[in-house]
PDB file with one MODEL, atoms N, CA, C and O in Angstrom:
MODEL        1
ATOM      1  N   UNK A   1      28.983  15.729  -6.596  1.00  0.00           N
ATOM      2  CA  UNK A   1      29.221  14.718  -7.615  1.00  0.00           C
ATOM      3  C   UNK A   1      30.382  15.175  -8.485  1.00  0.00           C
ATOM      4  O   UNK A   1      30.679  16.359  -8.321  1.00  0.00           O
ATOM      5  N   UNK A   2      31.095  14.510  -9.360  1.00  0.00           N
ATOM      6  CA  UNK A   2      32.105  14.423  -9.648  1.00  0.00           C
ATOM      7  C   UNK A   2      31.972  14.071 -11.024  1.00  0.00           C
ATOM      8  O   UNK A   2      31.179  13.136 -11.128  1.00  0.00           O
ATOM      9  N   UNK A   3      32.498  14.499 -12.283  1.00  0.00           N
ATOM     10  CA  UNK A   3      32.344  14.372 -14.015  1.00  0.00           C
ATOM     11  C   UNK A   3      32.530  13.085 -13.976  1.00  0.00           C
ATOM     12  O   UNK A   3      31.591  12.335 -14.243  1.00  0.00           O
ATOM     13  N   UNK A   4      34.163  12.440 -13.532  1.00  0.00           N
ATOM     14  CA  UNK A   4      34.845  10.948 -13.096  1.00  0.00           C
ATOM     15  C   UNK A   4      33.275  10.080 -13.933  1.00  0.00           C
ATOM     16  O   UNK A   4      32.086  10.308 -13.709  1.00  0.00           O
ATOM     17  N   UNK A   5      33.932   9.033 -14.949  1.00  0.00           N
ATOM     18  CA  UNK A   5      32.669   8.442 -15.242  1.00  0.00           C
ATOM     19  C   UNK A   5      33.382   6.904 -14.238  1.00  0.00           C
ATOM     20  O   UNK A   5      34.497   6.413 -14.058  1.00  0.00           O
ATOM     21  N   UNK A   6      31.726   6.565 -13.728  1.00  0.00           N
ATOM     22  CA  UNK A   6      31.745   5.681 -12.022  1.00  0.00           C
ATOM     23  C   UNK A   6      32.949   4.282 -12.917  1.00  0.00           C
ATOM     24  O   UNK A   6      33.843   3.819 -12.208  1.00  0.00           O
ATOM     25  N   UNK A   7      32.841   3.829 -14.222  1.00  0.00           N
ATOM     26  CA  UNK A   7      33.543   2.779 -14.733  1.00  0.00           C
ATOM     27  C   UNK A   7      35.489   3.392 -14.697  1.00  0.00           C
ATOM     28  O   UNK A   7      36.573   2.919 -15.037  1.00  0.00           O
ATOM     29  N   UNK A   8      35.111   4.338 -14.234  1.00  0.00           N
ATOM     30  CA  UNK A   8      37.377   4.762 -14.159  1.00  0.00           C
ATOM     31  C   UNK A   8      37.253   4.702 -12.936  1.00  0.00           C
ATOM     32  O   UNK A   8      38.427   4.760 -12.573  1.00  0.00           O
ATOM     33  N   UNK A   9      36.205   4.571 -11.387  1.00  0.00           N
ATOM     34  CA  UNK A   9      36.635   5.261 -10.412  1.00  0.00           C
ATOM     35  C   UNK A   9      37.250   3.975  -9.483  1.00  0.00           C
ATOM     36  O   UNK A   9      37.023   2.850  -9.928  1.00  0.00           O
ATOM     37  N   UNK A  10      37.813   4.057  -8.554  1.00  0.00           N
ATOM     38  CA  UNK A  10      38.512   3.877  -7.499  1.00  0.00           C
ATOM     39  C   UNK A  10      37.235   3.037  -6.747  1.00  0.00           C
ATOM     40  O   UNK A  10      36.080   3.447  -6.630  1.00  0.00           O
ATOM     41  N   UNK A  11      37.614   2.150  -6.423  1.00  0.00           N
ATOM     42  CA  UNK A  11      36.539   1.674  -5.120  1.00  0.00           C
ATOM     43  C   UNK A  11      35.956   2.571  -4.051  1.00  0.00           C
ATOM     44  O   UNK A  11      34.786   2.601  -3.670  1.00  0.00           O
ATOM     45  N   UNK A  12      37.415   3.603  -3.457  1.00  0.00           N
ATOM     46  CA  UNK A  12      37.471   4.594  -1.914  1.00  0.00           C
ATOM     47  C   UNK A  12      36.751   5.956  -3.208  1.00  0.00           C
ATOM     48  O   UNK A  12      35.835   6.657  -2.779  1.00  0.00           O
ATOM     49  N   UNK A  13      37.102   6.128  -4.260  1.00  0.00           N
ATOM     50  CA  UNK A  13      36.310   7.424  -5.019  1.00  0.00           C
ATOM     51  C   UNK A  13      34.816   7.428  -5.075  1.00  0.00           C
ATOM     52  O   UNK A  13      34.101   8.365  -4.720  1.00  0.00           O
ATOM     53  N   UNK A  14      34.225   5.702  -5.801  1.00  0.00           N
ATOM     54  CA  UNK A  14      32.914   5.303  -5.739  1.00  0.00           C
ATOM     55  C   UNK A  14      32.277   5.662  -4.263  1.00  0.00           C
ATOM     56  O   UNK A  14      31.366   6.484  -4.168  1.00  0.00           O
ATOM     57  N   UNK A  15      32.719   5.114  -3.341  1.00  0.00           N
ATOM     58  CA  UNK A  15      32.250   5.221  -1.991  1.00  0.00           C
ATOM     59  C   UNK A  15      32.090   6.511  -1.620  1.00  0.00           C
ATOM     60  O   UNK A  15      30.971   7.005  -1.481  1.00  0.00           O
ATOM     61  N   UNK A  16      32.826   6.948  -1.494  1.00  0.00           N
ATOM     62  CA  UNK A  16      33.434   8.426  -0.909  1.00  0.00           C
ATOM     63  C   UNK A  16      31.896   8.928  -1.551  1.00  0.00           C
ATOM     64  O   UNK A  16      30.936   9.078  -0.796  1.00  0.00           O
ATOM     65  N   UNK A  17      31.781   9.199  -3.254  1.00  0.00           N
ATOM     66  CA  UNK A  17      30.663   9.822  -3.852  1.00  0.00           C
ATOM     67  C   UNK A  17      29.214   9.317  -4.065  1.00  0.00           C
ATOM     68  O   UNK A  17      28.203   9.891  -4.469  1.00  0.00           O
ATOM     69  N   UNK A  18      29.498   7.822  -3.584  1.00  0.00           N
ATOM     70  CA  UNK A  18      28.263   7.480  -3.154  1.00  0.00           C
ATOM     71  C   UNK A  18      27.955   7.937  -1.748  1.00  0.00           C
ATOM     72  O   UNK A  18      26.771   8.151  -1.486  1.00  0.00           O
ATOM     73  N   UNK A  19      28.566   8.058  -1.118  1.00  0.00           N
ATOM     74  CA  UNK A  19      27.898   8.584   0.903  1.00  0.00           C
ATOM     75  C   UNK A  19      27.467   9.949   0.168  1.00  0.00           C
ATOM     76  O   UNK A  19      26.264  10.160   0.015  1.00  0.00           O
ATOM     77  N   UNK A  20      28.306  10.777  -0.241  1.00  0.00           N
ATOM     78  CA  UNK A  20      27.652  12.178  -0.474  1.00  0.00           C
ATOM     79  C   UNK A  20      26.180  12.129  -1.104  1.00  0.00           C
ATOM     80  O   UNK A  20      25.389  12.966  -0.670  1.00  0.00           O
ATOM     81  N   UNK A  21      25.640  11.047  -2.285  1.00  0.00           N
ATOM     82  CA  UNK A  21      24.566  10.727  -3.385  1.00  0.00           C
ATOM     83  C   UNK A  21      23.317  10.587  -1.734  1.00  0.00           C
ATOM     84  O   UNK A  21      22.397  11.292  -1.319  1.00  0.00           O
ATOM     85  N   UNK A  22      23.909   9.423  -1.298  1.00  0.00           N
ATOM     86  CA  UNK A  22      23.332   9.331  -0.005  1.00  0.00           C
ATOM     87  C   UNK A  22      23.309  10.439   1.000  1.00  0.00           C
ATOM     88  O   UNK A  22      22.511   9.895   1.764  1.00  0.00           O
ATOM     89  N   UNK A  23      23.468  11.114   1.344  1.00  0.00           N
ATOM     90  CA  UNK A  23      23.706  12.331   1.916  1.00  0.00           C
ATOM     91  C   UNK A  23      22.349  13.422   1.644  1.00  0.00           C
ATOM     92  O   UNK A  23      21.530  14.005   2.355  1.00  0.00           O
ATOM     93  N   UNK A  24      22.580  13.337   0.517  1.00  0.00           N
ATOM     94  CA  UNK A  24      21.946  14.651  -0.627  1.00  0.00           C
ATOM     95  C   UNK A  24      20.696  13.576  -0.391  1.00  0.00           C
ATOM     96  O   UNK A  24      20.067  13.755   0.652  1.00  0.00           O
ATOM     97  N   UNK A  25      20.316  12.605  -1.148  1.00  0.00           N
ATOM     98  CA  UNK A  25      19.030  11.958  -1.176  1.00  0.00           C
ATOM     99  C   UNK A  25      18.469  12.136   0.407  1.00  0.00           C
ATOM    100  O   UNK A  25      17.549  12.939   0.560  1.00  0.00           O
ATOM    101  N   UNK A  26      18.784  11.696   1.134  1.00  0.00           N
ATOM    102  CA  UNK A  26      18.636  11.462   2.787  1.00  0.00           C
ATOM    103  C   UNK A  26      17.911  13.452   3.373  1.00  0.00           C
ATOM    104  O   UNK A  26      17.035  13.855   4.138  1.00  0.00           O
ATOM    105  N   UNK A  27      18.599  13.891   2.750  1.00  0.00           N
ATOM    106  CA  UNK A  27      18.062  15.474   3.407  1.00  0.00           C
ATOM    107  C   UNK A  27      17.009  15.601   2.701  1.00  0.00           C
ATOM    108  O   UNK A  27      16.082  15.803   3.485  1.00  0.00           O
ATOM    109  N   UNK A  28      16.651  15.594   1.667  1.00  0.00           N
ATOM    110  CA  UNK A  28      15.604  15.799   0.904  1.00  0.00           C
ATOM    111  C   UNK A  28      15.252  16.915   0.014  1.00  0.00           C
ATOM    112  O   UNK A  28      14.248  17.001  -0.694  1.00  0.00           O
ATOM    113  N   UNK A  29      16.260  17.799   0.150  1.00  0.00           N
ATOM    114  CA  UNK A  29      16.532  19.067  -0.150  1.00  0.00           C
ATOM    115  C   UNK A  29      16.581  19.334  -1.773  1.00  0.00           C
ATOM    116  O   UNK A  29      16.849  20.369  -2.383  1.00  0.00           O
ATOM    117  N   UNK A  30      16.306  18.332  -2.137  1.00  0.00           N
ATOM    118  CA  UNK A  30      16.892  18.570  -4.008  1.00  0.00           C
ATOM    119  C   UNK A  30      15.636  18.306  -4.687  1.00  0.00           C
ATOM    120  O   UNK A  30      14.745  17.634  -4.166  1.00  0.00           O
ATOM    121  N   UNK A  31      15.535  18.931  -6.078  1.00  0.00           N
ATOM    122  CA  UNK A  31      14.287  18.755  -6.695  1.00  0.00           C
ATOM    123  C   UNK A  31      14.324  17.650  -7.255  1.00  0.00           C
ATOM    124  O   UNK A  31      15.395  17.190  -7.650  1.00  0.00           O
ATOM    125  N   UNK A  32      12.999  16.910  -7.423  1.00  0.00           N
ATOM    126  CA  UNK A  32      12.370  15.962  -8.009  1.00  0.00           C
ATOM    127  C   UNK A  32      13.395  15.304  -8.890  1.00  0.00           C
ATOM    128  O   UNK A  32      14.107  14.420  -8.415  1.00  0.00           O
ATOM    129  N   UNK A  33      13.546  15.779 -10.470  1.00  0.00           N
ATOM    130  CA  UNK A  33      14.568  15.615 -11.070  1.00  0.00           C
ATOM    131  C   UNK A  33      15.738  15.460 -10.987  1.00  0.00           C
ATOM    132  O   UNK A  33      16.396  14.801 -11.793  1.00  0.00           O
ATOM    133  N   UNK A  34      16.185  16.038 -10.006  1.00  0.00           N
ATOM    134  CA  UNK A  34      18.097  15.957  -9.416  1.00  0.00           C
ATOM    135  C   UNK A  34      18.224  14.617  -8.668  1.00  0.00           C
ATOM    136  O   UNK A  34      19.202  13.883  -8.809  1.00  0.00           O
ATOM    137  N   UNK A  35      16.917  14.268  -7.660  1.00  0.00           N
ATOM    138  CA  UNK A  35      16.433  13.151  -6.976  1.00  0.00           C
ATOM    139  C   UNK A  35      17.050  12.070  -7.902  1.00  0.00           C
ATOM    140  O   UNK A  35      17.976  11.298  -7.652  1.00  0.00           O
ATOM    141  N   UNK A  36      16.290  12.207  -9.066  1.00  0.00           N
ATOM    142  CA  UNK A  36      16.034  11.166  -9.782  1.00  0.00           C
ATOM    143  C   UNK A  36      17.751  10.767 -10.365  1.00  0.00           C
ATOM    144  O   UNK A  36      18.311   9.704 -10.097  1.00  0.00           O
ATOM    145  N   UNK A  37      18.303  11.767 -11.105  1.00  0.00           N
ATOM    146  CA  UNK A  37      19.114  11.793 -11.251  1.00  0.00           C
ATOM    147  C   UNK A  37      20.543  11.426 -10.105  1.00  0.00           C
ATOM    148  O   UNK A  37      21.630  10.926 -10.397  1.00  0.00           O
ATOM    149  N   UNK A  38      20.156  11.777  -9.091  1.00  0.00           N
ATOM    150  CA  UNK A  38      21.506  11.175  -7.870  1.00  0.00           C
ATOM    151  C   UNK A  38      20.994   9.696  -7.893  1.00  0.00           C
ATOM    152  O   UNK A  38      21.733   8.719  -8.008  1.00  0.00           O
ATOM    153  N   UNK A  39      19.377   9.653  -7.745  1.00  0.00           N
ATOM    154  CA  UNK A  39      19.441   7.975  -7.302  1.00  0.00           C
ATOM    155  C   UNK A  39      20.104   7.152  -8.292  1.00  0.00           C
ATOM    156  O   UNK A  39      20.569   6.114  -7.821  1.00  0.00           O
ATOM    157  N   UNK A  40      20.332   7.382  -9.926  1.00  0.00           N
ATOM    158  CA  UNK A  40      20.705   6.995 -10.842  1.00  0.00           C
ATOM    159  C   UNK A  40      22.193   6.814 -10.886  1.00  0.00           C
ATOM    160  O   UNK A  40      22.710   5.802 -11.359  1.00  0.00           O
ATOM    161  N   UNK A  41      22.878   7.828 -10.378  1.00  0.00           N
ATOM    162  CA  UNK A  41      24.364   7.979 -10.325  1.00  0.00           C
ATOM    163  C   UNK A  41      24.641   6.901  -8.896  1.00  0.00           C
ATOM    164  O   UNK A  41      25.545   6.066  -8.886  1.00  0.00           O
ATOM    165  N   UNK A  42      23.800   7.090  -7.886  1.00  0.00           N
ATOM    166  CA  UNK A  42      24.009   5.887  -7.056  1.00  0.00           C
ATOM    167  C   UNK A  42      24.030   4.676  -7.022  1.00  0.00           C
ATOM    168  O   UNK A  42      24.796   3.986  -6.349  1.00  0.00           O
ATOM    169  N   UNK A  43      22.933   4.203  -7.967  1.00  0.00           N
ATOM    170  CA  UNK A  43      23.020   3.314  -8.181  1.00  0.00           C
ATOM    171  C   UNK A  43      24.088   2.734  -9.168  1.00  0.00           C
ATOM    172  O   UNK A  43      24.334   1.529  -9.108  1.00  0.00           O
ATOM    173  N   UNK A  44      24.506   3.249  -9.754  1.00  0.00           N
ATOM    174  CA  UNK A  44      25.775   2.880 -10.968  1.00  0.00           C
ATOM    175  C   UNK A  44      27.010   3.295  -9.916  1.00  0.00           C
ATOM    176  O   UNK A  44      28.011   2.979 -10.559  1.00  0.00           O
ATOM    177  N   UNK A  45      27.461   3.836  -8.639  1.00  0.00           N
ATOM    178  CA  UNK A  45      28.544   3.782  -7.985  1.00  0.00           C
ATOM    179  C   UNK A  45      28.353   2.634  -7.085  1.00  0.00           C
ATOM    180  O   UNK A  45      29.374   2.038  -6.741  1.00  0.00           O
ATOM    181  N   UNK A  46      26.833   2.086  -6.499  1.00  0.00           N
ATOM    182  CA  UNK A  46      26.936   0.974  -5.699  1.00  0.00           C
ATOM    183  C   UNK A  46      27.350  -0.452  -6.138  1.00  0.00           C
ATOM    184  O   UNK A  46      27.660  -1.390  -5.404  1.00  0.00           O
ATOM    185  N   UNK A  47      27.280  -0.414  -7.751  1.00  0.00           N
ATOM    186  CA  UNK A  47      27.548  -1.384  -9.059  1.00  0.00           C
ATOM    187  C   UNK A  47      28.777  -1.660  -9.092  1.00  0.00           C
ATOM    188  O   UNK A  47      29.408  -2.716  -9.130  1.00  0.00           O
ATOM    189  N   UNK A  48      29.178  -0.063  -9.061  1.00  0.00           N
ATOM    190  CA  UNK A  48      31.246   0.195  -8.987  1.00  0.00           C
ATOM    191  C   UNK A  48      31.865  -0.848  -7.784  1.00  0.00           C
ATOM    192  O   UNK A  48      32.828  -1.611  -7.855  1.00  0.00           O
ATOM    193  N   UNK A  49      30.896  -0.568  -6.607  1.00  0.00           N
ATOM    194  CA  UNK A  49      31.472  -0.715  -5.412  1.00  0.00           C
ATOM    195  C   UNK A  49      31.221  -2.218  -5.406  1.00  0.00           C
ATOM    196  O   UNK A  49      31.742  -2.659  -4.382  1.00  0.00           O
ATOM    197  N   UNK A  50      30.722  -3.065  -6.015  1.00  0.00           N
ATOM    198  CA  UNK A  50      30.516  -4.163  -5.784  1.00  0.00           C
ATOM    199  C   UNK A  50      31.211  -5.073  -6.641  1.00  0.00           C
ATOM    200  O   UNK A  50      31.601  -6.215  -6.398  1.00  0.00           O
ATOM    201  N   UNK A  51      31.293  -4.461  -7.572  1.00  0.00           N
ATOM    202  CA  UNK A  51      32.414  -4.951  -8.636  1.00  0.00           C
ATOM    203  C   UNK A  51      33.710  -5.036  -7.959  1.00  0.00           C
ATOM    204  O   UNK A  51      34.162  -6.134  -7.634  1.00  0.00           O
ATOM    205  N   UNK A  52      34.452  -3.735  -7.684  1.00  0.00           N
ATOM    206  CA  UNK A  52      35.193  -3.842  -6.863  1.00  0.00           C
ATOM    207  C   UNK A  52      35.299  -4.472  -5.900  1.00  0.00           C
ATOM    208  O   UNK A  52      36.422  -4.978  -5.885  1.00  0.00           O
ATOM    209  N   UNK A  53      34.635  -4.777  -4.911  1.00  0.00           N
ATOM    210  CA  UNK A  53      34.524  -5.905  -3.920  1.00  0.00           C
ATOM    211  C   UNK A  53      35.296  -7.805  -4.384  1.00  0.00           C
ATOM    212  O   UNK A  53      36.172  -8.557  -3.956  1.00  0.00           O
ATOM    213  N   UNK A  54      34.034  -7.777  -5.715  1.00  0.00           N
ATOM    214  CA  UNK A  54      33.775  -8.916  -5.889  1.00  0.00           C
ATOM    215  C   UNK A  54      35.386  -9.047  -6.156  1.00  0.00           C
ATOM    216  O   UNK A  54      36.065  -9.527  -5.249  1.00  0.00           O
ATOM    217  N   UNK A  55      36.034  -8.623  -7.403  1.00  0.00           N
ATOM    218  CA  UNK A  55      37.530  -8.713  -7.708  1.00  0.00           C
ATOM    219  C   UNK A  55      38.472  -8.403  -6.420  1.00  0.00           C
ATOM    220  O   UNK A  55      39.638  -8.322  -6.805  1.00  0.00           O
ATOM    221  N   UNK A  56      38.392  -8.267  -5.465  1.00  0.00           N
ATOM    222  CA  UNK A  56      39.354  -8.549  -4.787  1.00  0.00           C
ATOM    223  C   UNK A  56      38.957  -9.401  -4.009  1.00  0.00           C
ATOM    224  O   UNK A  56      39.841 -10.111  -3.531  1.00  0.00           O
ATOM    225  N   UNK A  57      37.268  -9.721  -3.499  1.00  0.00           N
ATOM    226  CA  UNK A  57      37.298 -10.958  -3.225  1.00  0.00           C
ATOM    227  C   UNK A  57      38.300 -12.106  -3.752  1.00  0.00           C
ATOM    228  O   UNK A  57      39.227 -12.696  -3.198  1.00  0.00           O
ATOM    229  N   UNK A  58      37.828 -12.173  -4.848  1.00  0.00           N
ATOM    230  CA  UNK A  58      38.574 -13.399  -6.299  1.00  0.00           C
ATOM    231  C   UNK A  58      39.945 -13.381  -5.887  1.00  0.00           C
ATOM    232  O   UNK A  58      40.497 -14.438  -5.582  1.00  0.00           O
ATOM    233  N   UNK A  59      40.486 -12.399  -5.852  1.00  0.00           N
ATOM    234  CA  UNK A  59      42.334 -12.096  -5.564  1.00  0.00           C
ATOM    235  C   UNK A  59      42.147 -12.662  -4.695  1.00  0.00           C
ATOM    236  O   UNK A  59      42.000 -13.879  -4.804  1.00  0.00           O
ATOM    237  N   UNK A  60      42.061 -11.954  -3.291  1.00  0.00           N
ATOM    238  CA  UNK A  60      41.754 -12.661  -1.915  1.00  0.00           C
ATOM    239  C   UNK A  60      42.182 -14.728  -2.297  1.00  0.00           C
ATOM    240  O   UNK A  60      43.235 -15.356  -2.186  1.00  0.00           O
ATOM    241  N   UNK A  61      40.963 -15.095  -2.682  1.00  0.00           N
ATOM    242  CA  UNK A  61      40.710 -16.257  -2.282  1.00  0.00           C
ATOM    243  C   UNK A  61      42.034 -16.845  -3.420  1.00  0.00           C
ATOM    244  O   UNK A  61      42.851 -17.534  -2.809  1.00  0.00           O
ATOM    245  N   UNK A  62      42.280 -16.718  -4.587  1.00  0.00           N
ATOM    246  CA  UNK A  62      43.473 -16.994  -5.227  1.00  0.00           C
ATOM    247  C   UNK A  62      44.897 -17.156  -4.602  1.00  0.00           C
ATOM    248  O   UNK A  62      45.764 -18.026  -4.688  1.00  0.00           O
ATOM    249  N   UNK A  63      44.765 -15.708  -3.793  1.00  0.00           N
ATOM    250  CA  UNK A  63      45.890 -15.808  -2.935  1.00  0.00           C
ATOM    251  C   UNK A  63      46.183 -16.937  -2.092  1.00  0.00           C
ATOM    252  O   UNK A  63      47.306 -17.373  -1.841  1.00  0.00           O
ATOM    253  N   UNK A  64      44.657 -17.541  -1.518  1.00  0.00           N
ATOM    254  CA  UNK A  64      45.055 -18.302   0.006  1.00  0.00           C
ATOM    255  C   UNK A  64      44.721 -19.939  -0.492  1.00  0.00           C
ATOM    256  O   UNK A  64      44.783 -20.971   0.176  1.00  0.00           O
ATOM    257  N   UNK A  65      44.321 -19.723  -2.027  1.00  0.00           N
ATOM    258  CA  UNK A  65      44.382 -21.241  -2.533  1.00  0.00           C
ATOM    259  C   UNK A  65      46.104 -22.135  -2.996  1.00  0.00           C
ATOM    260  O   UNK A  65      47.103 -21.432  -3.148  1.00  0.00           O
ATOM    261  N   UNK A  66      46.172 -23.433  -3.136  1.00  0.00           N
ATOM    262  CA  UNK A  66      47.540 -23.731  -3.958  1.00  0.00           C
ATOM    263  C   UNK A  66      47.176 -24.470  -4.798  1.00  0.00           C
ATOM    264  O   UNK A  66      46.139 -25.064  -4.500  1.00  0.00           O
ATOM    265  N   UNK A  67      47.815 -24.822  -6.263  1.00  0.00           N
ATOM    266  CA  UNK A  67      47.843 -25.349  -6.890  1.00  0.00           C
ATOM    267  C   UNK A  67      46.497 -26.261  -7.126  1.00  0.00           C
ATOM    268  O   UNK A  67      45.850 -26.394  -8.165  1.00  0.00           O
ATOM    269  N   UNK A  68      46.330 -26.713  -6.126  1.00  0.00           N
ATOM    270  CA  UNK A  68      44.928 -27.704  -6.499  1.00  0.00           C
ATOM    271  C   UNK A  68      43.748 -26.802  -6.056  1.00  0.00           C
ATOM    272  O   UNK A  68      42.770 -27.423  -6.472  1.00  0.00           O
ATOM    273  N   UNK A  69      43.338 -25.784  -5.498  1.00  0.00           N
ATOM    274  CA  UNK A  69      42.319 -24.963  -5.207  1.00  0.00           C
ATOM    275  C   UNK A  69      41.861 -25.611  -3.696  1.00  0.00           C
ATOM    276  O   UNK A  69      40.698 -25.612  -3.293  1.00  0.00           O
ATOM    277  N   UNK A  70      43.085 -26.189  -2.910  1.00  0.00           N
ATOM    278  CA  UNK A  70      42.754 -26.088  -1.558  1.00  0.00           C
ATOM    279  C   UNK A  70      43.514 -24.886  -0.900  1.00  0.00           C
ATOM    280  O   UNK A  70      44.299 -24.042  -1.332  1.00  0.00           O
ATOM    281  N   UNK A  71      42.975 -25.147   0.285  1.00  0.00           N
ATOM    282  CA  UNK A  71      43.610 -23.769   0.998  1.00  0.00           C
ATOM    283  C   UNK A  71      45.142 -23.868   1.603  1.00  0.00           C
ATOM    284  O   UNK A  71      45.730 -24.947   1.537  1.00  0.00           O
ATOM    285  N   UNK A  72      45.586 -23.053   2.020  1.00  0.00           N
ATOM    286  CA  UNK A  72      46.882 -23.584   1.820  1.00  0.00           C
ATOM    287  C   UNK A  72      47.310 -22.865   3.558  1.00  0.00           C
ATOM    288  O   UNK A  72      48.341 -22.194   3.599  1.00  0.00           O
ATOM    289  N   UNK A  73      46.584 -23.024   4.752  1.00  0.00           N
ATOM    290  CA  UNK A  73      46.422 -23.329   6.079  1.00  0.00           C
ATOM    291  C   UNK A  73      45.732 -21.524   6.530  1.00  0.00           C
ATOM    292  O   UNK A  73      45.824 -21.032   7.655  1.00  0.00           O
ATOM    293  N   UNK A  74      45.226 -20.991   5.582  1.00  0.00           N
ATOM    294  CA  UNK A  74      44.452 -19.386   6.227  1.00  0.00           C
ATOM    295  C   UNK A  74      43.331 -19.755   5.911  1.00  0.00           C
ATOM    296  O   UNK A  74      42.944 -20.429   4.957  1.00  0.00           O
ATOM    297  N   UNK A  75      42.493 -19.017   7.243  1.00  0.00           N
ATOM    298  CA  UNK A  75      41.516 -19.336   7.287  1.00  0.00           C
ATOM    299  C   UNK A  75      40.961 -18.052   6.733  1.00  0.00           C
ATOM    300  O   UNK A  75      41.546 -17.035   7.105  1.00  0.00           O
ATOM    301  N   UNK A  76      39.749 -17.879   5.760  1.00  0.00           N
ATOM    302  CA  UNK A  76      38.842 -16.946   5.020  1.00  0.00           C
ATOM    303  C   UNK A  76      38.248 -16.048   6.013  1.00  0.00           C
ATOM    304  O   UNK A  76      37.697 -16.318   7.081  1.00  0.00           O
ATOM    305  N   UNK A  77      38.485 -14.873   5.415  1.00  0.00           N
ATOM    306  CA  UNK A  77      37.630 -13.905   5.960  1.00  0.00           C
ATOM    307  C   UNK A  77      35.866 -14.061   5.946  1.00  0.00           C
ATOM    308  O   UNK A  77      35.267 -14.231   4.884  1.00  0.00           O
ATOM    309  N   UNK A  78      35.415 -14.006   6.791  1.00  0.00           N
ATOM    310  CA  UNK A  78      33.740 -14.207   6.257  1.00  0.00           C
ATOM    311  C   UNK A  78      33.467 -12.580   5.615  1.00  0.00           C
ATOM    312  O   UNK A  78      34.320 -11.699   5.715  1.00  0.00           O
ATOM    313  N   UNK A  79      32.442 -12.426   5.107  1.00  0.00           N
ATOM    314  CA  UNK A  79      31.843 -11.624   4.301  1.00  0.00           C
ATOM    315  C   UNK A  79      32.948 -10.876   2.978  1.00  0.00           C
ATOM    316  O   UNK A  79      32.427 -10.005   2.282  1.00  0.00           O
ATOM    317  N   UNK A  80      33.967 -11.140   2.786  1.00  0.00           N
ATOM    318  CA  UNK A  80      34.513 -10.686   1.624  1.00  0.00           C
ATOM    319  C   UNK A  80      34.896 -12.220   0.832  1.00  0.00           C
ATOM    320  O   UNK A  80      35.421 -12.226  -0.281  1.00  0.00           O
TER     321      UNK A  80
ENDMDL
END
């Protein structure tokens, strides 16, 4: 884990330190408390990561709209 508070990080930083959160939880290897504590930090980087998503979704679809909010001949990616 990383000081980085998850609201400055990078979409690829969030991720990157969420697989590790996941990683560490998944082995089982950590005490009770640290548990508790990664699931906490995970969950506030999966928040990051979705945020992030969502805003470039928004860009995304801005981009491929014109003036009137039709599309302007690209067809949408499904799931972003």
């Amino acid at each position: 884990m990383t000081d980085t508070p998850v609201s400055k990080m990078t979409f690829e930083q969030a991720m990157a330190e969420l697989e590790q959160v996941v990683g560490r939880l998944e082995r089982g290897d950590v005490a009770l408390d640290e548990s508790i504590t990664l699931y906490e930090r995970g969950a506030a980087l999966k928040k990051r990561c979705e945020a992030k998503l969502k805003d470039a979704e928004e860009k995304v679809a801005a981009i491929t709209l014109d003036g009137d909010g039709q599309p302007k001949g690209t067809t949408p990616v499904e799931g972003l």
